[in-house]
PLY file of the C-alpha trace (Angstrom):
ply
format ascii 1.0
element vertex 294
property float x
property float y
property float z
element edge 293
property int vertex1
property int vertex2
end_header
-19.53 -11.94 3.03
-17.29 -14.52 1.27
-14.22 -11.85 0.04
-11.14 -13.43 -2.42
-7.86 -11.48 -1.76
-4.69 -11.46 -3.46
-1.47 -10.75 -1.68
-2.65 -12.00 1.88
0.82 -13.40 2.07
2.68 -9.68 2.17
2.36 -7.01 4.63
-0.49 -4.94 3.78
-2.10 -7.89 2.65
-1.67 -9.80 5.38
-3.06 -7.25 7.97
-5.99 -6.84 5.59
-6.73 -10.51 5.54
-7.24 -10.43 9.42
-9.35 -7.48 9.72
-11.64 -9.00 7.40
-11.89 -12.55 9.13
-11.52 -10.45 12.78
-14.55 -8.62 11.23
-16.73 -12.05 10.41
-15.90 -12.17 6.49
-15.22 -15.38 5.18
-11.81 -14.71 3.41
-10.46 -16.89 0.66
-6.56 -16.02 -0.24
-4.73 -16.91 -3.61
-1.22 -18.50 -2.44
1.27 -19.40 -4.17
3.38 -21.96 -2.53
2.95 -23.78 1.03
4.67 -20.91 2.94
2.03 -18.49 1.61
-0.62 -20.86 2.05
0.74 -21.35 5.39
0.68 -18.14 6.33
-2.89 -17.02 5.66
-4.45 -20.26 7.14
-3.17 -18.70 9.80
-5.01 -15.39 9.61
-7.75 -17.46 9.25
-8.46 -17.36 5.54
-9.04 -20.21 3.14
-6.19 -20.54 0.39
-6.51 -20.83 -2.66
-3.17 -22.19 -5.16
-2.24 -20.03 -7.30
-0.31 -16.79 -8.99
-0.81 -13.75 -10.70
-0.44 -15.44 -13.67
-2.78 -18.34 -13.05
-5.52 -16.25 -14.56
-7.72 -19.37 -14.52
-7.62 -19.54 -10.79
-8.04 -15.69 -10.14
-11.52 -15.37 -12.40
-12.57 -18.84 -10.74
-11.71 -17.39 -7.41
-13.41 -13.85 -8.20
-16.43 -15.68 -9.87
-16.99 -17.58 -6.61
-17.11 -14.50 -3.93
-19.12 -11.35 -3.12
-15.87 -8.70 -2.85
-12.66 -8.52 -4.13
-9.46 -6.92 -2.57
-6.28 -6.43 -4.43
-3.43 -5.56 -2.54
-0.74 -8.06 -4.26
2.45 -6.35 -5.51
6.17 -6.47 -6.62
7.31 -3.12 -7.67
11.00 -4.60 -8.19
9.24 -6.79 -11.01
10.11 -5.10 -14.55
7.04 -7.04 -15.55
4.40 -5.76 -12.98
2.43 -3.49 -15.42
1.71 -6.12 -17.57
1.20 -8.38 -14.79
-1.60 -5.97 -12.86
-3.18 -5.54 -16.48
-4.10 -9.50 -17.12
-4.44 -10.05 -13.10
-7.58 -6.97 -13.33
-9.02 -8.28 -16.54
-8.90 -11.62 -15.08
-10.48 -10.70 -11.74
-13.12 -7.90 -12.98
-14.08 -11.17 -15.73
-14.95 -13.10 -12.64
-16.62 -10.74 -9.92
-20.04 -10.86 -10.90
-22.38 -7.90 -11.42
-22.84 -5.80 -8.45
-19.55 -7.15 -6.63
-17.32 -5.29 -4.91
-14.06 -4.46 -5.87
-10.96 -2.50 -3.54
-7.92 -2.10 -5.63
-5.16 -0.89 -3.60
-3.02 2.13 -5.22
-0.53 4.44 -3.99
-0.20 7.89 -3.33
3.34 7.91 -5.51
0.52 8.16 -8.45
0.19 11.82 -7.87
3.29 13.83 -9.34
5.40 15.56 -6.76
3.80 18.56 -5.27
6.96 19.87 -4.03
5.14 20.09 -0.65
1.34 21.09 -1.82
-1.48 18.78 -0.19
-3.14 16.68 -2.87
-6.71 15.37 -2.97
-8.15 12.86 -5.00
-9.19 15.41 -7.46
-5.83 16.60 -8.63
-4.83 14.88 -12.33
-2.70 11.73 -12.37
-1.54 10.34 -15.14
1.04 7.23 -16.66
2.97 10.05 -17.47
3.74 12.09 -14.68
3.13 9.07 -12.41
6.88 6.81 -10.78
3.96 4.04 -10.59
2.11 4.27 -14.14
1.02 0.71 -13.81
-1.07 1.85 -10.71
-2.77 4.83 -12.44
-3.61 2.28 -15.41
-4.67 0.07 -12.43
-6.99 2.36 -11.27
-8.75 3.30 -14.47
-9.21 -0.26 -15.42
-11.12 -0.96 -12.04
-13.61 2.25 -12.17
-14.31 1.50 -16.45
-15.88 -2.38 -15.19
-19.02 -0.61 -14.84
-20.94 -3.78 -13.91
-18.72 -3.84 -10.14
-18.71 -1.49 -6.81
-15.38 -0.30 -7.89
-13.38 1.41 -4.84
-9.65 2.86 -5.46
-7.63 3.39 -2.26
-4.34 5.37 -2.95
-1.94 4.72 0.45
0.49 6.74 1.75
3.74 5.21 3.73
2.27 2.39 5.23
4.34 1.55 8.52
3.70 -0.29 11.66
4.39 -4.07 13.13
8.04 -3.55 12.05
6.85 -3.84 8.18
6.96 -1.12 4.96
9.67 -1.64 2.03
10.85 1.42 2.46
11.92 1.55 6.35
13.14 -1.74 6.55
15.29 -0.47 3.45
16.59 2.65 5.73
16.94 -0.07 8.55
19.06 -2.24 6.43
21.44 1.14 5.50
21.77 2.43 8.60
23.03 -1.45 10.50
24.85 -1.98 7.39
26.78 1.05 6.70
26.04 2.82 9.50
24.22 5.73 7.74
20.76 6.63 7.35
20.39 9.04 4.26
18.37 11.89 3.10
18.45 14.36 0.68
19.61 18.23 0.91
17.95 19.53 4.08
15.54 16.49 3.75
12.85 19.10 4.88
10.33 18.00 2.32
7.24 16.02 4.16
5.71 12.71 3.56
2.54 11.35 4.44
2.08 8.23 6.37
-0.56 5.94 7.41
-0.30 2.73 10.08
-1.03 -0.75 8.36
-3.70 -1.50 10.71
-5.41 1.64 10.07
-5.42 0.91 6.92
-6.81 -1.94 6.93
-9.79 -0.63 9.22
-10.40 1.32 5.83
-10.44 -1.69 3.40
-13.27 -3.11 6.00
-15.07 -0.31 5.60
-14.98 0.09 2.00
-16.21 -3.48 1.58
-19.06 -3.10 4.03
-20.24 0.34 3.03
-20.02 0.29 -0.96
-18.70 3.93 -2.64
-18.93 2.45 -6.52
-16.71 4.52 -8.20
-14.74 6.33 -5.35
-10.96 6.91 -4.86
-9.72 7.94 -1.14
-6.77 8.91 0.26
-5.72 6.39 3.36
-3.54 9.30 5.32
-3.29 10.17 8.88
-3.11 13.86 9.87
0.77 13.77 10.46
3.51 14.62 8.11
6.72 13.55 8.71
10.01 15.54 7.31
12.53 12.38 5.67
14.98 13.96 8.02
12.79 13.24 10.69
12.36 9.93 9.81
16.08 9.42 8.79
17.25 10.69 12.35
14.58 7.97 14.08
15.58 5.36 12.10
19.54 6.37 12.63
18.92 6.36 16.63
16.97 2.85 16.24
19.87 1.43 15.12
23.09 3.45 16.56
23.66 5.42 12.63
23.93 8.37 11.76
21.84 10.30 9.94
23.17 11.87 6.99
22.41 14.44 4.00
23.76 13.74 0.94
22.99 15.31 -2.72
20.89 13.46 -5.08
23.78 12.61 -7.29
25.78 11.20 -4.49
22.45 9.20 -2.93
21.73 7.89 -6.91
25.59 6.31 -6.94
25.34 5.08 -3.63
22.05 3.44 -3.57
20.51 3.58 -7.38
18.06 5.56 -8.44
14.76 4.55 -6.13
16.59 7.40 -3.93
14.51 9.95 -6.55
11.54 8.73 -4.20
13.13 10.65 -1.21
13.11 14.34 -2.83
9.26 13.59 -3.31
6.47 15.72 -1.13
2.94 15.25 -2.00
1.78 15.10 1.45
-2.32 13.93 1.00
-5.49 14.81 2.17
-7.45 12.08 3.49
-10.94 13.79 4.61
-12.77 12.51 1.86
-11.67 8.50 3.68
-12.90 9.99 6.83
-16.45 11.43 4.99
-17.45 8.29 3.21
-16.44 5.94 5.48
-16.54 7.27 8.92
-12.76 6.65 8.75
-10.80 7.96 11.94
-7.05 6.43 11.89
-5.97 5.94 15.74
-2.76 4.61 16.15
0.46 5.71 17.13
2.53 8.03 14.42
5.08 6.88 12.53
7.94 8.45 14.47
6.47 6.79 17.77
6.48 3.67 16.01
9.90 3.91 15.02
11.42 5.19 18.66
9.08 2.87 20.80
7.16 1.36 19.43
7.10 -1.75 16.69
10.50 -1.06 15.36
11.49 -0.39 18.64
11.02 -3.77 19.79
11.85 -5.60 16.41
0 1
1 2
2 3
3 4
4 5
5 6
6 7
7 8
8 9
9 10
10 11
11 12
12 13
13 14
14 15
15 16
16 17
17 18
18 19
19 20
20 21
21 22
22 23
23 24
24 25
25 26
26 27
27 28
28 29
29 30
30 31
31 32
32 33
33 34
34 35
35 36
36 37
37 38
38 39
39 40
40 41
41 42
42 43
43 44
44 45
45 46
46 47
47 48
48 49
49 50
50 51
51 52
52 53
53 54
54 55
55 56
56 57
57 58
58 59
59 60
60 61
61 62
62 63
63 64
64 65
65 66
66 67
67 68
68 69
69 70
70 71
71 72
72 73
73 74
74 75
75 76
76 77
77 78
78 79
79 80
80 81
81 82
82 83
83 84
84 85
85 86
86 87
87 88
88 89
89 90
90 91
91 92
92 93
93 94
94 95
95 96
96 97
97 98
98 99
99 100
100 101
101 102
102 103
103 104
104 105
105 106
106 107
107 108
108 109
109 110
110 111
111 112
112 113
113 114
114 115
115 116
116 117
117 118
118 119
119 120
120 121
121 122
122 123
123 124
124 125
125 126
126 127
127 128
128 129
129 130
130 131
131 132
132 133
133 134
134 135
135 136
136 137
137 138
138 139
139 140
140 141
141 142
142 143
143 144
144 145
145 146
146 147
147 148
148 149
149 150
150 151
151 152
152 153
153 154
154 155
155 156
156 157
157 158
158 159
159 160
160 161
161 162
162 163
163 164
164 165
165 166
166 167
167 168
168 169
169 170
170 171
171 172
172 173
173 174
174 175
175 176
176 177
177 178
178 179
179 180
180 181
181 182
182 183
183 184
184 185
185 186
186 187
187 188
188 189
189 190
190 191
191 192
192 193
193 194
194 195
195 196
196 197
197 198
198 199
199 200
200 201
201 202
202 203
203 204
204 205
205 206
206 207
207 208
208 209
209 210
210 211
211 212
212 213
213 214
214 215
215 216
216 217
217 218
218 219
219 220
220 221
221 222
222 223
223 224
224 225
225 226
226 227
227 228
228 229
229 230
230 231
231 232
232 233
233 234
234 235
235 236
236 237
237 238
238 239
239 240
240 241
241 242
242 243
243 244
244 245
245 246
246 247
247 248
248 249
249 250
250 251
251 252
252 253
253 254
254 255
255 256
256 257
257 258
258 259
259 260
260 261
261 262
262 263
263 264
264 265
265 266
266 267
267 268
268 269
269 270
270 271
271 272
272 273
273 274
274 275
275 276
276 277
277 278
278 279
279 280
280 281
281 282
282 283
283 284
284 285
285 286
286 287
287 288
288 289
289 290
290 291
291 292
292 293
């Protein structure tokens, strides 16, 4: 199947890129400049030059395969929402009738549960949403009722030494020497390893859902104490709790993230798909494993 991603450049992208070509796909990859295009040429994808904002090249692109994956991203650009909006229309306008389409989401749509699972079922909204843009993602990708429309809404990706996030608590703790979570930092996240993931993404494409949303979860949830102590032993920190107030002036307020727990139920991934996530946990990852050896 000839499959256009964006983002094939980044992390999740990336490892979503090679599971497709590892899989026998033929993967073309919008790039936009020679160290992205060098970079998925070699994962094995064709690139394709080009931005988010080359809206041109994206419905070309879309118009001109069988499946569509969106995984690109910048959630530090103020712009983004408007971005995603113009970058769907433009792609959806493309993909003809019939053709798959796997936008990637995130589980920070769903408001925090203060430590109650959440399924797909439970109400998101721009609203009540830290990622409205994604939420407005979503609905724009299940409305373009003429493509196999497919939502996946990931928890913490980790794994191969990637994820914003950790490689933020990884900067803290060599930099100042402190790791930091919140209060008693007993609240639990979910997690799920990147190449997991991306095992789900295959599947998706190859067994069409139109209209479905999934979870992309393992079983484990982690305590952000947990994961504040393994990332203070990987690199000789110390972990430390500290109150919201003092976290916000130290670090700004993406710290609000770290009082979250909406830890997610991912058996409806596992029922459509057949999807069975196998690799090592996040905590393993980070005392042994990836991180470990990065």
């Amino acid at each position: 199947m000839r499959i256009f991603i964006t983002g094939a450049s980044g992390y999740v992208g990336g490892v979503v890129a090679e599971h497709l070509v590892r899989a026998g796909h033929e993967v073309v990859a919008l790039a936009r400049s020679d160290k992205a295009r060098e970079r998925v040429e070699g994962l094995g994808a064709k690139a394709v030059p080009g931005s988010l904002r080359d809206l041109d090249v994206l419905r070309g692109a879309a118009a001109a395969a069988e499946a569509v994956v969106h995984t690109a991203v910048d959630y530090a650009n103020p712009d983004m929402g408007e971005i995603e909006r113009d970058t769907l229309a433009a792609l959806l306008d493309g993909l003809h009738d019939g053709g798959a389409f796997v936008y990637t989401s995130t589980g920070l749509v769903y408001p925090d549960r203060q430590g109650a699972t959440v399924t797909e079922d439970h109400p998101v909204t721009p609203e009540t949403s830290p990622q409205p843009y994604k939420v407005l993602g979503e609905r724009q990708v299940l409305a373009a009722g003429h493509v196999a429309g497919t939502v996946i809404r990931a928890a913490l990706v980790y794994g191969r030494g990637g994820s914003g996030l950790l490689q933020g608590l990884i900067g803290a703790g060599r930099q100042n020497g402190m790791v930091p979570y919140i209060g008693d930092g007993a609240n639990e996240w979910s997690s799920v390893h990147v190449d997991d993931l991306a095992a789900l993404y295959v599947a998706a494409i190859e067994h069409r859902e139109p209209g479905a949303v999934v979870n992309a979860a393992s079983a484990e949830r982690t305590p952000i104490r947990r994961i504040a102590e393994a990332v203070a032993g990987l690199t000789g920190a110390q972990a430390v709790s500290l109150t919201l107030e003092q976290a916000v002036a130290a670090l700004g307020p993406a710290v609000h993230a770290l009082t979250r727990s909406s830890p997610m139920d991912a058996s409806r991934a596992r029922r459509l798909f057949g999807w069975a996530p196998e690799r090592p946990g996040l905590i393993e990852e980070l005392t042994t494993g990836s991180y470990a050896r990065s």
